[in-house]
N, C-alpha and C positions, 0 to 999 in steps of 0.2 A: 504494500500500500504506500501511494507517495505523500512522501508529506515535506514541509520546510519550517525549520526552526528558527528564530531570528532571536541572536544577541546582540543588543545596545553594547558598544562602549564608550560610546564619546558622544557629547552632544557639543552644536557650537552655534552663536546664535550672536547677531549685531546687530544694533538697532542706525541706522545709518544718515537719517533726516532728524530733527528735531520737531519737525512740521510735522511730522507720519500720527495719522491717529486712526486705530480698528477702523475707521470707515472712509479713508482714505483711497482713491481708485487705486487698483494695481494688478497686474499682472505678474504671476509667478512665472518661472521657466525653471526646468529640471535638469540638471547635471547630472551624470548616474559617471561614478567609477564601480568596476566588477574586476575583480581578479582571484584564482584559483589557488588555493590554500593547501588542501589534500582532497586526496582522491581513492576511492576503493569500492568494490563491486557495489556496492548497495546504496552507499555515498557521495555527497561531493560538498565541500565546506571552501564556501568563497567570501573573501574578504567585499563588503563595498562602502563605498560614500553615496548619499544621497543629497546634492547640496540644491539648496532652493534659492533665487535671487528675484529679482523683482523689476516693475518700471514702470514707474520711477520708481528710483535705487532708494528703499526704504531703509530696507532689511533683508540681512544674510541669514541663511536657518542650514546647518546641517549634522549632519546625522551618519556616524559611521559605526560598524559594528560588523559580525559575522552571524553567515545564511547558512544554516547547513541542510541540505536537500537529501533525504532518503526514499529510497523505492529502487527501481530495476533502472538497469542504463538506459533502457528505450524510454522509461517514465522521466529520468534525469533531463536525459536530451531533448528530449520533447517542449520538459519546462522553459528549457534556455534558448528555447527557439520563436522571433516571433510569428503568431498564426496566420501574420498578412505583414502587409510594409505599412499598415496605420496603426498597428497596436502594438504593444510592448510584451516582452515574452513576460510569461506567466509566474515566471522568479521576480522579476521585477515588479509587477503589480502588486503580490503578496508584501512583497518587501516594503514596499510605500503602503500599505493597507494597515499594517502593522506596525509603523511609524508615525502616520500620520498623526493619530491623539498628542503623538512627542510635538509633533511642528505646531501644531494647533494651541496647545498651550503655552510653547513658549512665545509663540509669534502673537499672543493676547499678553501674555505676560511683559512682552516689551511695547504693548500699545501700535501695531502693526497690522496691516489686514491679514489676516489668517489664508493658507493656500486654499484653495479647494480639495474634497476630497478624492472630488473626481478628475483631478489634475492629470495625471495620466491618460485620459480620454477625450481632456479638453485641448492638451498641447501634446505636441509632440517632444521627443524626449533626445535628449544629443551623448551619444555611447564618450566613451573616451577609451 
């Protein structure tokens, strides 16, 4: 059965206008880093960043930790794969799914407009 585990280890987060308040217009845009950590039949444990920026440049939010992906190689790969060229593979979506409460509060926390949830589906996402 496949599943994906997500550990936080770092949060990082700037409030970057003095003028920025929760109802401020903006636009987020996603940065994704992914890189592979270890590997074994059933497994795959990858490092990423998720960083969120904005525009106008409010606020920085991001989010780095480790994913670890268990089931069979075909269920692995399948994950890390996107299902079309408008969507984001299925690691990545969990991965922000499961982060997102993290960005939402600190990005209320520093008086900033919070991303969307469904940021992933509204923009598109830039690999590195």
């Amino acid at each position: 059965m496949f599943g994906v585990t997500v550990l936080v280890e770092r949060i990082d987060a700037a409030r970057l206008s003095e003028k920025a308040t929760e109802n401020s217009p903006s636009n987020y845009g996603l940065n994704v880093s992914m890189s592979e950590k270890d590997r074994s039949s059933d497994a795959l444990v990858l490092s990423f960043t998720l960083e969120l920026t904005n525009q106008p440049q409010l606020a920085r939010l991001a989010v780095s930790g480790i994913a670890t992906l268990t089931g069979t190689k075909d269920e692995i790969q399948n994950s890390l794969e996107a299902p079309d060229d408008k969507s984001p593979p299925l690691v990545l979506t969990t991965i922000y799914e499961r982060t997102y409460s993290l960005f939402y509060v600190v990005a209320t926390s520093l008086k900033v407009p919070p991303p969307l949830p469904t940021l992933l589906k509204a923009t598109g996402t830039e690999k590195k």
